[in-house]
Structure formats: C-alpha cells, structure tokens
KEMIGU-7872 format. One record per residue (C-alpha): residue number from 0; x, y, z. Coordinates in Angstrom, 2 decimals, decimal comma, m for minus. Layout:
[NUM; [X; Y; Z]],
...
***
This chain:
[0; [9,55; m3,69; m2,95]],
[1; [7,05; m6,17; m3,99]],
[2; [7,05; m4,76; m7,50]],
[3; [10,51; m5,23; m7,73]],
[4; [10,86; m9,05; m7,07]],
[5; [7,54; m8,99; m9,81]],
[6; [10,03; m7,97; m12,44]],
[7; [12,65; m9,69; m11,15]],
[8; [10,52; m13,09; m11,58]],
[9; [10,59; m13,58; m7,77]],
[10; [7,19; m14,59; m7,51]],
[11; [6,98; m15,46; m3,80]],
[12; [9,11; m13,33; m2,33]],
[13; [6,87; m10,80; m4,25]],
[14; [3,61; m11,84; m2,95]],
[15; [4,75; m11,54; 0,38]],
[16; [5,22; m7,86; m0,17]],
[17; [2,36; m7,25; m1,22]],
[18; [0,03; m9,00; 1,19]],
[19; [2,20; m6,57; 4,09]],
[20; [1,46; m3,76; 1,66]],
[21; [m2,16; m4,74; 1,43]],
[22; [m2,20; m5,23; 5,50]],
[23; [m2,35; m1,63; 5,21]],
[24; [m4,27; m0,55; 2,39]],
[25; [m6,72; m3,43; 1,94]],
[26; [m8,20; m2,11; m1,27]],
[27; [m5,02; m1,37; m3,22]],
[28; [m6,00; m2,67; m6,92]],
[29; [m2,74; m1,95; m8,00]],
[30; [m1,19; m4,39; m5,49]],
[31; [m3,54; m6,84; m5,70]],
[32; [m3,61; m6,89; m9,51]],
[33; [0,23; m7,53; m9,38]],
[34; [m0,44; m10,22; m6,41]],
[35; [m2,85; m12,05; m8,86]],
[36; [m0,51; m11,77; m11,49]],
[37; [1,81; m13,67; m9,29]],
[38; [0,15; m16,30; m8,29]],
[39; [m1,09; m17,02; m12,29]],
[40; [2,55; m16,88; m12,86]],
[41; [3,65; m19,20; m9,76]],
[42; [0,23; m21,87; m11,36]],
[43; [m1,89; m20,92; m8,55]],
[44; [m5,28; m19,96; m10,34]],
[45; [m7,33; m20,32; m7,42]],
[46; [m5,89; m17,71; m5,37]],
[47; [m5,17; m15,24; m8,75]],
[48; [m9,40; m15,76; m9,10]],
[49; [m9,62; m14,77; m5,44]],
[50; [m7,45; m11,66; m5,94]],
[51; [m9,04; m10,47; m9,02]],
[52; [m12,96; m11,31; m7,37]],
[53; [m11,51; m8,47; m4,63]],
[54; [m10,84; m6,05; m7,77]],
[55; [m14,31; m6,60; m8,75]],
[56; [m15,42; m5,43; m5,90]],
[57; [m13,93; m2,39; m5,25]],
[58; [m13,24; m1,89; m9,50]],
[59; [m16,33; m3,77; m11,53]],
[60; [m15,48; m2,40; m14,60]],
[61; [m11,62; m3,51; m14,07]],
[62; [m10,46; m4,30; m17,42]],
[63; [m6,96; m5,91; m16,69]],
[64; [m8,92; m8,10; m13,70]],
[65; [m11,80; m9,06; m16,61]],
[66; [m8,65; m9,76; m19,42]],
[67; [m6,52; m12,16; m16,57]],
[68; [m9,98; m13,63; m15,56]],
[69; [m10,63; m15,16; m19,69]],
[70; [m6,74; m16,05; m19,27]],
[71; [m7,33; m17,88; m16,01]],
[72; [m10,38; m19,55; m16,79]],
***
C-alpha cells in the first residue's frame, strides 16, 4: 500500500505504510529506500539520512542509498 500513495505523491500517508511494513521486517531495503525517498520528497533530510544510514548497514555497497546520500547532502 505504501508504494502506492509513493506514486500517488502521498508522501505521509506513504511513510506510514511503510514504517507498519517495516514493524515487521525491520531490514526491508526496499521499504526503507522508498521511506527515505519520502521524506527527501516531504524536505525532511534528516530522517531520509537516517533511513539510508540503516541501508548501509544491512546494504554497504547500496548504490541508490550512496546516489540519494550526494543528493541529500
């Protein structure tokens, strides 16, 4: 569902979505790539940073997480 409101531009409605969907599979890079992509979207760096240090811990060698990173920074 929370991919859905993503392409439908409903940011926040999205991200709640995905933090249930990551209540049950913590380490979802998928989910939390789209949450950080999100919050970028919605201005809110800080947490988008936060999402995408999570990728680098379970992905290091993410490449979309290193790309939004240089965007976000």
């Amino acid at each position: 569902m929370g991919g859905i409101y993503y392409l439908q531009n409903k940011r926040k409605t999205a991200i709640s979505y995905f933090e249930k969907s990551l209540e049950i599979g913590t380490y979802d890079i998928d989910v939390l790539l789209l949450k950080a992509y999100s919050h970028q979207k919605l201005g809110e760096n800080k947490r988008a940073i936060q999402c995408c240090e999570k990728i680098q811990e379970i992905d290091p060698k993410n490449k979309s997480v290193f790309n939004l990173l240089k965007e976000l920074n």
